[in-house]
KEPA-852843 format. One record per residue (C-alpha): chain; residue number from 1; residue in three letters; z negated, y, x negated. Coordinates in steps of 0.25 Angstrom, whole numbers, padded with zeros to 4 digits. Each point is the difference from the previous one (the first is absolute). Layout:
BEGIN
+-------+-----+------+-------+-------+-------+
| kette |  nr | rest |    zz |    yy |    xx |
+-------+-----+------+-------+-------+-------+
|     A | NUM |  ALA |     Z |     Y |     X |
...
+-------+-----+------+-------+-------+-------+
end
This chain:
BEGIN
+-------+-----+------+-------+-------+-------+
| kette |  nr | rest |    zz |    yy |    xx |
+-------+-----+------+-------+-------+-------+
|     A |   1 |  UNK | -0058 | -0036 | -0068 |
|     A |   2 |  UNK |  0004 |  0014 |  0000 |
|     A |   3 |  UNK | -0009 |  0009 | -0008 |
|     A |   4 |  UNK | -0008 |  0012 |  0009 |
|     A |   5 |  UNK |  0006 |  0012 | -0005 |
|     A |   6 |  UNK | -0008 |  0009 |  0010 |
|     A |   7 |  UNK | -0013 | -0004 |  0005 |
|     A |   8 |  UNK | -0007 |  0009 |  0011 |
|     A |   9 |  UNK | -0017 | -0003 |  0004 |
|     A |  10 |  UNK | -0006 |  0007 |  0011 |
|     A |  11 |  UNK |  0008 |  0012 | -0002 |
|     A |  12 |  UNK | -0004 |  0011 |  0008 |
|     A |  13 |  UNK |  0008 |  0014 |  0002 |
|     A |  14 |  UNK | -0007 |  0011 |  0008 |
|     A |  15 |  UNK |  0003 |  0013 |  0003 |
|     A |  16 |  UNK | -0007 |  0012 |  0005 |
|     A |  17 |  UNK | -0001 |  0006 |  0014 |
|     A |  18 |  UNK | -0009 |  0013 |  0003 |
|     A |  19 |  UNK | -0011 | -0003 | -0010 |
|     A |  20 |  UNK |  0003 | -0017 |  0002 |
|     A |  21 |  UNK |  0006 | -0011 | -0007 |
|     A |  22 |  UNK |  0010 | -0009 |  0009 |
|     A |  23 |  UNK |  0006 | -0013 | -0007 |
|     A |  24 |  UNK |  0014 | -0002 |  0001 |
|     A |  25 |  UNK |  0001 | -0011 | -0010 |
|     A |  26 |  UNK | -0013 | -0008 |  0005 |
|     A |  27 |  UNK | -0003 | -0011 | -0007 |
|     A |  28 |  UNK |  0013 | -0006 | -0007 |
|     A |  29 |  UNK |  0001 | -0012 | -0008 |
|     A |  30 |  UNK |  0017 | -0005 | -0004 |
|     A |  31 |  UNK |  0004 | -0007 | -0012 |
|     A |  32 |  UNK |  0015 |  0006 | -0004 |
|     A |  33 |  UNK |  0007 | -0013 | -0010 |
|     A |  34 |  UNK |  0009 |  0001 | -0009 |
|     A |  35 |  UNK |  0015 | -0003 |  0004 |
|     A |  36 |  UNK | -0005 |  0001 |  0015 |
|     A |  37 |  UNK |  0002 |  0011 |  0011 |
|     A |  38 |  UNK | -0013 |  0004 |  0007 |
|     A |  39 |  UNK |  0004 |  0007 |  0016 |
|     A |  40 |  UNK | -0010 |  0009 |  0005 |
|     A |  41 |  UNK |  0004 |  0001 |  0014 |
|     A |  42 |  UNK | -0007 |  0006 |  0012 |
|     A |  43 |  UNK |  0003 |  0013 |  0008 |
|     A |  44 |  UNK |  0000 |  0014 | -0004 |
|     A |  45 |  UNK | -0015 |  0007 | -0003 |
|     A |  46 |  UNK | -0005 | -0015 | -0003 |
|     A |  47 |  UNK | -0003 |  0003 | -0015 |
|     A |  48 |  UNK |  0013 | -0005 | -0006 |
|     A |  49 |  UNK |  0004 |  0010 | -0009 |
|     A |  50 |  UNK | -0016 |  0004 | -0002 |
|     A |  51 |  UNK | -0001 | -0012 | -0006 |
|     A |  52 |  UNK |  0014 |  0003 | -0009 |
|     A |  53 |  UNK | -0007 |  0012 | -0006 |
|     A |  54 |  UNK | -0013 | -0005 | -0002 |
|     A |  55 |  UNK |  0005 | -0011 | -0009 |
|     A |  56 |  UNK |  0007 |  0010 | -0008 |
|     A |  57 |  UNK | -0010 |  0009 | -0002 |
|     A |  58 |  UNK |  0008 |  0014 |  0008 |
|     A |  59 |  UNK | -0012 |  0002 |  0009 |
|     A |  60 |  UNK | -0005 |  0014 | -0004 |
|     A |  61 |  UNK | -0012 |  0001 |  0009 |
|     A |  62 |  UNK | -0004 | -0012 |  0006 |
|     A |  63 |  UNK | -0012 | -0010 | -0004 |
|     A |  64 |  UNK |  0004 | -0014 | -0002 |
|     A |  65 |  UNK | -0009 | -0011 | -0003 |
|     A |  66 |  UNK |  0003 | -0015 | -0003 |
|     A |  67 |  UNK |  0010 | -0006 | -0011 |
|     A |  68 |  UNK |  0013 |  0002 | -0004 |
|     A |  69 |  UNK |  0001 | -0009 | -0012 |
|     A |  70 |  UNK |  0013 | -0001 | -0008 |
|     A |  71 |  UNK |  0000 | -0008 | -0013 |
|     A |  72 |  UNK | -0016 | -0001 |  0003 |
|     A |  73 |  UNK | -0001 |  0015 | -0002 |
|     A |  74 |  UNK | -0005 |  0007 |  0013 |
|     A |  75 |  UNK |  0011 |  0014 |  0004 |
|     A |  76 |  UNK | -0010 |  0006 |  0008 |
|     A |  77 |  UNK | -0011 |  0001 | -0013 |
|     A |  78 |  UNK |  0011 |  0005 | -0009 |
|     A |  79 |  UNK |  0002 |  0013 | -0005 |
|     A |  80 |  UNK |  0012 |  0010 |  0004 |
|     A |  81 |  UNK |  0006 | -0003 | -0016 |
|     A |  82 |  UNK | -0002 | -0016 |  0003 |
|     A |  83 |  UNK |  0007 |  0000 |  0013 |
|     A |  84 |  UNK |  0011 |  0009 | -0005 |
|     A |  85 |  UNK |  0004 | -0010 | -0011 |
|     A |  86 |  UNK |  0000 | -0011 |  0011 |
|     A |  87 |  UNK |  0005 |  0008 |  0012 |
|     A |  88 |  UNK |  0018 |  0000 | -0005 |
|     A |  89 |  UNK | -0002 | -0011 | -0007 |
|     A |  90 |  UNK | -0008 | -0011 |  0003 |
|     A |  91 |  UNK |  0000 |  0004 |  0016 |
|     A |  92 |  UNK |  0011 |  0007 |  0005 |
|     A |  93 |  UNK |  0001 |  0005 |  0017 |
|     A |  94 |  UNK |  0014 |  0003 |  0006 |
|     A |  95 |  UNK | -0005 |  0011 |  0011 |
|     A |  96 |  UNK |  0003 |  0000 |  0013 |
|     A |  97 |  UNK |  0007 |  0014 |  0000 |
|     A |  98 |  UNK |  0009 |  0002 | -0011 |
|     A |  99 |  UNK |  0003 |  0015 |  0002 |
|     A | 100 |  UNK | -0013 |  0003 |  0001 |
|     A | 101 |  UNK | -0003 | -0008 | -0013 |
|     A | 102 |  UNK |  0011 |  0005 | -0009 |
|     A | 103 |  UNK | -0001 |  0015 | -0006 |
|     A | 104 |  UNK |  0012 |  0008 |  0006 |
|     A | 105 |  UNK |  0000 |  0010 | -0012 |
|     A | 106 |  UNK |  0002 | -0013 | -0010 |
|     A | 107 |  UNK |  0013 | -0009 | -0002 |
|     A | 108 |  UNK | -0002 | -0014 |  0004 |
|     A | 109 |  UNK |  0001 | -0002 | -0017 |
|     A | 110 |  UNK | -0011 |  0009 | -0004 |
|     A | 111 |  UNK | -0007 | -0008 |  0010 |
|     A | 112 |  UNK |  0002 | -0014 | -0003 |
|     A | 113 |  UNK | -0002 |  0004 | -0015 |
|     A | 114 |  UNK | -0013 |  0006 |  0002 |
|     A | 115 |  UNK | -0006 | -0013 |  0003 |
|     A | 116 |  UNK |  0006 | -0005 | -0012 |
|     A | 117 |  UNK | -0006 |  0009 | -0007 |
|     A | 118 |  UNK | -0015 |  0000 |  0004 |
|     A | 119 |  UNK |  0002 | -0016 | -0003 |
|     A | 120 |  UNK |  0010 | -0002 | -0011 |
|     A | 121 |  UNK | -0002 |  0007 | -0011 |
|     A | 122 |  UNK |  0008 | -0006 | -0008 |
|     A | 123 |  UNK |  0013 |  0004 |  0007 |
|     A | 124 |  UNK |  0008 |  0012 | -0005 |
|     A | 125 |  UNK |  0005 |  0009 |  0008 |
|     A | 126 |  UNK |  0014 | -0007 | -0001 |
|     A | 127 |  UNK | -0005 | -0013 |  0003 |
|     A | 128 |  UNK | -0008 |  0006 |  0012 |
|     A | 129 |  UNK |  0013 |  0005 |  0006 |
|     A | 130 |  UNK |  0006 | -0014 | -0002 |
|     A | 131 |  UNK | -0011 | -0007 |  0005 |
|     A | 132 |  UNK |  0001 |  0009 |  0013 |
|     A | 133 |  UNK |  0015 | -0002 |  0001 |
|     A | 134 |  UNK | -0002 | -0015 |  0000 |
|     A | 135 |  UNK | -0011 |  0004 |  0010 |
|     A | 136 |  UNK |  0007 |  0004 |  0010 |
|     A | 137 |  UNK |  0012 | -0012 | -0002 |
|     A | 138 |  UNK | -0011 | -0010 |  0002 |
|     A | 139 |  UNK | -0003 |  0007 |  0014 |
|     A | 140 |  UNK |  0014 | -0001 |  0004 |
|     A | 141 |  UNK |  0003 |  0013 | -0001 |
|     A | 142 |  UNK |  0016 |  0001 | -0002 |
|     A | 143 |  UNK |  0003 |  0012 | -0009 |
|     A | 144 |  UNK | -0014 |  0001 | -0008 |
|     A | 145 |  UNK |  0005 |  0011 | -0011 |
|     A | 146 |  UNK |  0002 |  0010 |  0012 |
|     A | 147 |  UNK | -0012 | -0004 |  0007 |
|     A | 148 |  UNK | -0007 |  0002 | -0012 |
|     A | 149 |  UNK |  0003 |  0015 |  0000 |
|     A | 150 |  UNK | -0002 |  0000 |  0015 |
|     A | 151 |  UNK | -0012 |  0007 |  0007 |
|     A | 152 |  UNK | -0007 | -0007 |  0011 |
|     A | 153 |  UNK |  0007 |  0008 |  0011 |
|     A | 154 |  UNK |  0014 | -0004 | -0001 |
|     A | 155 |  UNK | -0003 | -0015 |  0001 |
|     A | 156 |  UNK | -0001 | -0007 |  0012 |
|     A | 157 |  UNK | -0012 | -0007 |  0005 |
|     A | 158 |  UNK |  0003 | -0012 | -0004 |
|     A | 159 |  UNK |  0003 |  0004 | -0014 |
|     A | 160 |  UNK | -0013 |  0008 | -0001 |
|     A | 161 |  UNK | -0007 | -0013 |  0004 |
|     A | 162 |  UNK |  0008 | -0006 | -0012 |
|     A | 163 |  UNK | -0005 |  0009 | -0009 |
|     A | 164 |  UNK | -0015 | -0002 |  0004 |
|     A | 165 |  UNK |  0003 | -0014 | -0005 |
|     A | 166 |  UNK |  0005 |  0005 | -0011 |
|     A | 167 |  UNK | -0013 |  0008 | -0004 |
|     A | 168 |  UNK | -0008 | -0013 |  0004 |
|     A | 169 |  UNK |  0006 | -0009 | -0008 |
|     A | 170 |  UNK |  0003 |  0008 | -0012 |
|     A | 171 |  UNK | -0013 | -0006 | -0009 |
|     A | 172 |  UNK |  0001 | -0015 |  0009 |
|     A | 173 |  UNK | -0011 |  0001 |  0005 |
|     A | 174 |  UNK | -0007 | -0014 |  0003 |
|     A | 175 |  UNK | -0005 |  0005 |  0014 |
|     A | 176 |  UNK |  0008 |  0009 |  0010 |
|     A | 177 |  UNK | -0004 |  0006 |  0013 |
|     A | 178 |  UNK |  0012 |  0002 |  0009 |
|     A | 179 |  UNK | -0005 |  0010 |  0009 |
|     A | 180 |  UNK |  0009 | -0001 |  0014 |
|     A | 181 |  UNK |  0012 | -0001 | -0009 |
|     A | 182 |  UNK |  0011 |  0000 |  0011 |
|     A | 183 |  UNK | -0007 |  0010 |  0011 |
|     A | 184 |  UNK |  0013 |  0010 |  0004 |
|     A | 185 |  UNK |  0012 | -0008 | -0006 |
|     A | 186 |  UNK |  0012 | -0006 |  0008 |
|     A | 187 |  UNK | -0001 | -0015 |  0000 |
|     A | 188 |  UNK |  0010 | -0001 | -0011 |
|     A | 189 |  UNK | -0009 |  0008 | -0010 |
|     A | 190 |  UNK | -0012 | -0008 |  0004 |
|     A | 191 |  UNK |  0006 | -0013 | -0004 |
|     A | 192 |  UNK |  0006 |  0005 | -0013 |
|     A | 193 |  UNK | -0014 |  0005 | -0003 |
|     A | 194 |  UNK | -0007 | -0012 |  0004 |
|     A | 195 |  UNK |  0009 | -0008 | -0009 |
|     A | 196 |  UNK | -0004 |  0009 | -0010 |
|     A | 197 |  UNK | -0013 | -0001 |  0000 |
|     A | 198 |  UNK |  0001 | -0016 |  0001 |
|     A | 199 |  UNK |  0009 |  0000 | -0011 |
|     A | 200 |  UNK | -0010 |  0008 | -0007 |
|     A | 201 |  UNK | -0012 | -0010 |  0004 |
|     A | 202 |  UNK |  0008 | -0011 | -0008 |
|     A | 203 |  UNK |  0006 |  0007 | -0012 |
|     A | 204 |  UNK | -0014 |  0007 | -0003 |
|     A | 205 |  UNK | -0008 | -0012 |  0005 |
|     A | 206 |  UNK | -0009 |  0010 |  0006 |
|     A | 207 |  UNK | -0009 |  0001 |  0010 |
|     A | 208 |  UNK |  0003 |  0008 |  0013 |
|     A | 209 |  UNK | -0007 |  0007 |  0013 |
|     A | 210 |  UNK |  0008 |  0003 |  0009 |
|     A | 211 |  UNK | -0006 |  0009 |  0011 |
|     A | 212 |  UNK |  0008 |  0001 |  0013 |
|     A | 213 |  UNK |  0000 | -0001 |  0016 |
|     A | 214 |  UNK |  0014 | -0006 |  0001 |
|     A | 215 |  UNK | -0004 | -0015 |  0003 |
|     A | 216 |  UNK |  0015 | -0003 | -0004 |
|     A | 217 |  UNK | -0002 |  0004 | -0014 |
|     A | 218 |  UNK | -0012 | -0008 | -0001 |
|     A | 219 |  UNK |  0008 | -0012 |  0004 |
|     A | 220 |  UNK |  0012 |  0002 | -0010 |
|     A | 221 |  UNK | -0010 |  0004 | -0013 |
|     A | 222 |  UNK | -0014 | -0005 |  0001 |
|     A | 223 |  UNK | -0007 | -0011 | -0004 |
|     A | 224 |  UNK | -0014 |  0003 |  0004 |
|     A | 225 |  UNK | -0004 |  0009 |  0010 |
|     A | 226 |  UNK | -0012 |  0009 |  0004 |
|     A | 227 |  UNK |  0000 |  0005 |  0013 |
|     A | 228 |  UNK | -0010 |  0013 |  0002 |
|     A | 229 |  UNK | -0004 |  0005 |  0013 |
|     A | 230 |  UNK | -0010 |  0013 | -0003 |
|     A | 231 |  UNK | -0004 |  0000 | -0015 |
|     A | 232 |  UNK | -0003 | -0015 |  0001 |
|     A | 233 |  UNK |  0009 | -0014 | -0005 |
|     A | 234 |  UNK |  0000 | -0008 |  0013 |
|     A | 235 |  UNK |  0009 | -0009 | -0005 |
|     A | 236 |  UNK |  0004 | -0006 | -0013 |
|     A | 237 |  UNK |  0012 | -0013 |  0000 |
|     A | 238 |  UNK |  0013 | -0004 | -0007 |
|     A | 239 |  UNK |  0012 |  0006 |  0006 |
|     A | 240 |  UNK |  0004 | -0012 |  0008 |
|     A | 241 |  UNK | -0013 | -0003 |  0007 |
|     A | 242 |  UNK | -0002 |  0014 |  0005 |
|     A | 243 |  UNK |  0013 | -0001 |  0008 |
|     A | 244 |  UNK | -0002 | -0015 |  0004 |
|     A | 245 |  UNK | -0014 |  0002 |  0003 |
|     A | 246 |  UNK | -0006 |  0014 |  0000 |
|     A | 247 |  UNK | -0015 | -0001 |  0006 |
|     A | 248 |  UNK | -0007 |  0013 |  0000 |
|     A | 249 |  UNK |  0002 |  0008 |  0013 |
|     A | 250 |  UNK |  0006 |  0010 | -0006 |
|     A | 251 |  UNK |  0008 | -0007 | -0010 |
|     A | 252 |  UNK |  0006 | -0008 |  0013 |
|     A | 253 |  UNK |  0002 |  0014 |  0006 |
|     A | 254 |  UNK |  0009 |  0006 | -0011 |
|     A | 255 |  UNK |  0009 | -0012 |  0001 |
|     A | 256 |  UNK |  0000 |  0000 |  0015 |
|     A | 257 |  UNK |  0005 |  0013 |  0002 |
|     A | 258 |  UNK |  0014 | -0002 | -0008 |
|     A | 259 |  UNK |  0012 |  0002 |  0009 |
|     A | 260 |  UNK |  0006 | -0012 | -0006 |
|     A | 261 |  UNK | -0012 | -0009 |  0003 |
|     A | 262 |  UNK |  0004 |  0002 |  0015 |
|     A | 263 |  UNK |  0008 | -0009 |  0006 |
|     A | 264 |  UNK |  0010 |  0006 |  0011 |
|     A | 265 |  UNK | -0007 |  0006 |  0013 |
|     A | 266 |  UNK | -0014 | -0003 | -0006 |
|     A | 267 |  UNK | -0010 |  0012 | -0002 |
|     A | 268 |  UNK | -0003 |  0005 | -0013 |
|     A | 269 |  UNK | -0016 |  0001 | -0004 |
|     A | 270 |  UNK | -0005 |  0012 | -0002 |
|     A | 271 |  UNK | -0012 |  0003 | -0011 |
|     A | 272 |  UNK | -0010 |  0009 |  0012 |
|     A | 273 |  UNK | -0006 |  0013 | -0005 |
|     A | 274 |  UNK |  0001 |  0004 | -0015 |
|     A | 275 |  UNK | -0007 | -0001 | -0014 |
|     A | 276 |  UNK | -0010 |  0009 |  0000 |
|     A | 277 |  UNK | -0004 |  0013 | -0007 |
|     A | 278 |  UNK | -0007 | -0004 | -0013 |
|     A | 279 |  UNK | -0013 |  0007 |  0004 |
|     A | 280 |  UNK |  0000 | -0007 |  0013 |
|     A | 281 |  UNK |  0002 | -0015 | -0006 |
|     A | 282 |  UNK | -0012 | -0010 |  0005 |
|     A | 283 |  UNK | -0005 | -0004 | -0012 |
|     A | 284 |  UNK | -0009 | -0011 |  0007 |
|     A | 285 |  UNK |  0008 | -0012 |  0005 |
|     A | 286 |  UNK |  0015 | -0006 |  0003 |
|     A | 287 |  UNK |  0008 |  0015 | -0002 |
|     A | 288 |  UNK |  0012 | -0004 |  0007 |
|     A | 289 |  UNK | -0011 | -0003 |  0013 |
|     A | 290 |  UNK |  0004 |  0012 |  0008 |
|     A | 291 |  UNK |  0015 | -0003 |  0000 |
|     A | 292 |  UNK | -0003 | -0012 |  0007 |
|     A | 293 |  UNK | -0010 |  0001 |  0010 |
|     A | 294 |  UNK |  0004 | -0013 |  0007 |
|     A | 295 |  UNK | -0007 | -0008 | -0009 |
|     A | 296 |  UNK | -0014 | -0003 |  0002 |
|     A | 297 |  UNK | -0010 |  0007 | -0010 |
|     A | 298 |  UNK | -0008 | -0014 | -0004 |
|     A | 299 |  UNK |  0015 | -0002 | -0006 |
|     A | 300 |  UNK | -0001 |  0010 | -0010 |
|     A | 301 |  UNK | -0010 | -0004 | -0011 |
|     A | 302 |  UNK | -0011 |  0011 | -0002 |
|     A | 303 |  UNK |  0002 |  0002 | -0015 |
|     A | 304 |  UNK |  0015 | -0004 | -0003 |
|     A | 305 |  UNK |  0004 | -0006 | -0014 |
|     A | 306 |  UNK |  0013 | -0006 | -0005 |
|     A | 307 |  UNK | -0002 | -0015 |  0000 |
|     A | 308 |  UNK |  0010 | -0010 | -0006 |
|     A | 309 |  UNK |  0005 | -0007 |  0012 |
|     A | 310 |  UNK |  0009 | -0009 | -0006 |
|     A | 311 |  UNK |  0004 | -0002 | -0014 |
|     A | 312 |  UNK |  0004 |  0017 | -0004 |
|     A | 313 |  UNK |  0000 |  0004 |  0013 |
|     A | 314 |  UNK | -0012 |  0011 |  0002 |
|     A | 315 |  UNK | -0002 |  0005 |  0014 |
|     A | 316 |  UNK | -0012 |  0009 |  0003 |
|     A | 317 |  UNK | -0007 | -0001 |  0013 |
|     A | 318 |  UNK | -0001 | -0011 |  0010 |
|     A | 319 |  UNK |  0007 |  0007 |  0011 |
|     A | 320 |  UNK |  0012 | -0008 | -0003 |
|     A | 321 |  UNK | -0003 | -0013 |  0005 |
|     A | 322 |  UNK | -0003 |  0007 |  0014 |
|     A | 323 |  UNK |  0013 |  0009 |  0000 |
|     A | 324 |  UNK |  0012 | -0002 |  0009 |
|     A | 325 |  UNK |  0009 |  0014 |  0004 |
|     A | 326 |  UNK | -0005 |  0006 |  0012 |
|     A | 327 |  UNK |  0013 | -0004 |  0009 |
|     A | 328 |  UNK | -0005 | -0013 | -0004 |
|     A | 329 |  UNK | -0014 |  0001 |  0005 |
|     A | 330 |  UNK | -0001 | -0001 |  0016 |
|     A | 331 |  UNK | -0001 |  0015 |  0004 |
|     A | 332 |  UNK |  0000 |  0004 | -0014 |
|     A | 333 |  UNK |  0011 |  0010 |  0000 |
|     A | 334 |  UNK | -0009 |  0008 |  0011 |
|     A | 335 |  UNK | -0012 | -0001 | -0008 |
|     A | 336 |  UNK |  0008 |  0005 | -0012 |
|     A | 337 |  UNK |  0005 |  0013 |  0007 |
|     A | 338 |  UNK | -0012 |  0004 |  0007 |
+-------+-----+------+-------+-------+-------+
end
């Protein structure tokens, strides 16, 4: 069995509003393995990339409670000087805007050897330059010399992404946390990068989160998935069963709401109303309640929990075994959209 690299406990991330704190990470608990990709998927504002950054420690002004263990050694307890000697090295993030994440005034070589020397002391300044070369080969990047002398705005974006790689795999690091790594590329970028990350998930033997809304993605990388609807988990299952048999309402939702899931002629579903602001969360019952008021409240449980329902498939609440989609349920559609 696969050794647990990452292991979150009860991790909240909260966040304050005009004097209160708001949890956008509420009560978290993921295992991240080794040689395995871990989706986060869930809709924009659901905690996804909150979540990212908590477990990497770049929260600057939030309070976070809970676990983040990694080698039995909890993140969030560590000082600034521990987590920098892990953060680079040990755990590595690919962000999700590579512009914004790269210094304009630095070339791409600087900035590649600038983790190399924070973690490799060792290296001289030749063989840092060496290192970043070979770097930017492994990313695919065809005329890595050039590149290297390069600064950030004369690359495409997909070659920007390849150099966020880069960074993040510089040290190889045992854990990396792939931020929404193909948002704003054509779909031949995408699935060059999503080869590369793979690539890199078996060279490295590493674990990897990938955090994404792109259900397609899930499909071709993951292994597990988590799906988060408001700060929580609601489900946790192996690749397959989440696509075979998705339980969770919302979980059910997602998937229904694909274009290609529709057959022609047939009406897509539509997810009603939208994720709510994070100081207006319910922070008592079934979250995902209000989206789909046909159900019947005695469905919801009053204090929901993920429960292992079959053998690694955790769902939380017990709305599920009541839910059907509204055009489904006689007058439903009505109810919904009054």
């Amino acid at each position: 069995m696969s050794e647990n690299l990452i292991e979150i406990n009860n991790l909240r991330t909260s966040f304050k509003i005009e004097d209160e704190y708001y949890a956008a990470v509420d009560d978290v608990s993921l295992t991240i393995k080794e040689n395995e990709v871990l989706a986060i998927v869930g809709e924009s504002g659901c905690g996804k990339s909150a979540l990212a950054f908590s477990i990497m420690g770049l929260h600057t002004r939030a309070k976070m409670e809970g676990e983040v263990l990694y080698r039995d050694e909890n993140l969030l307890e560590a000082s600034p000087r521990a987590l920098n000697r892990i953060r680079g090295q040990n755990l590595s993030m690919i962000f999700q805007d590579p512009l914004t994440a790269l210094n304009p005034l630095m070339t791409i070589g600087h900035q590649i050897e600038e983790v190399l020397l924070l973690h490799r002391d060792d290296l001289s300044g030749r063989q840092r330059k060496e290192r970043a070369i070979e770097l930017l080969g492994q990313v695919g990047i065809s005329h890595p010399e050039l590149t290297y002398s390069q600064y950030p705005h004369e690359l495409s974006g997909g070659m920007r992404q390849r150099v966020i790689i880069a960074i993040a795999i510089a040290n190889d690091p045992e854990v990396l946390i792939a931020d929404e790594p193909t948002t704003a590329l054509d779909a031949t970028i995408q699935a060059q990068i999503l080869d590369l990350i793979r690539e890199l998930k078996e060279n490295m033997n590493a674990g990897i989160l990938l955090i994404t809304h792109d259900l397609g993605v899930v499909a071709e990388m993951a292994d597990r998935v988590a799906v988060m609807y408001a700060g929580e988990i609601v489900e946790i299952v192996d690749v397959k069963t989440l696509f075979k048999n998705p339980l969770h309402p919302y979980t059910r939702s997602l998937l229904n709401s694909l274009p290609q899931t529709a057959e022609h002629g047939e009406r897509l579903e539509v997810i009603r109303g939208i994720v709510p602001a994070l100081q207006n969360l319910p922070r008592e019952g079934c979250r995902f309640k209000d989206r789909i008021p046909w159900i019947p409240d005695e469905a919801h449980a009053e204090r929901p929990v993920l429960e292992e329902v079959s053998p690694g498939h955790f769902v939380r609440c017990t709305c599920y075994k009541d839910f059907a989609f509204a055009t489904e349920v006689e007058g439903g559609e009505k109810h919904a959209d009054s």
